[in-house]
C-alpha positions, 0 to 999 in steps of 0.5 A: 141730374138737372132738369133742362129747363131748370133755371140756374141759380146764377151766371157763374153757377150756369157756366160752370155746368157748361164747363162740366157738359162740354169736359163730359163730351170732349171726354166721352164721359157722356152716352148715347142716351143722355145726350139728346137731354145734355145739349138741350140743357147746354143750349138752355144755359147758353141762353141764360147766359147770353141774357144775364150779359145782356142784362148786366150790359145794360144796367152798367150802361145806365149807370154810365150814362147817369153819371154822364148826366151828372156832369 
């Protein structure tokens, strides 16, 4: 089991283990007392998600806007 705060390796392994929490919750594969620690590591990977896009936005952005430049 990961630890919830245990950084994903990258973007697509992080949404994979999203797909695989909410699979386990709409299935109800998921107890009472491994819940509490699933939605905290499904809120840690929403978050690193949320960052990687922001971040991949932004370095496409800069490059868009370099070659902007170079016209």
């Amino acid at each position: 089991m990961n630890n919830a705060m245990e950084t994903p390796k990258d973007y697509t392994a992080a949404f994979e283990e999203l797909k695989e929490i909410l699979s386990a919750l709409q299935q109800d594969e998921i107890g009472v007392d491994a819940l509490a620690e699933k939605v905290k590591r499904a809120a840690h990977l929403i978050s690193y998600c949320g960052e990687r896009l922001r971040s991949t936005e932004n370095e496409v952005q800069k490059v868009l806007d370099e070659l902007g430049e170079e016209d």
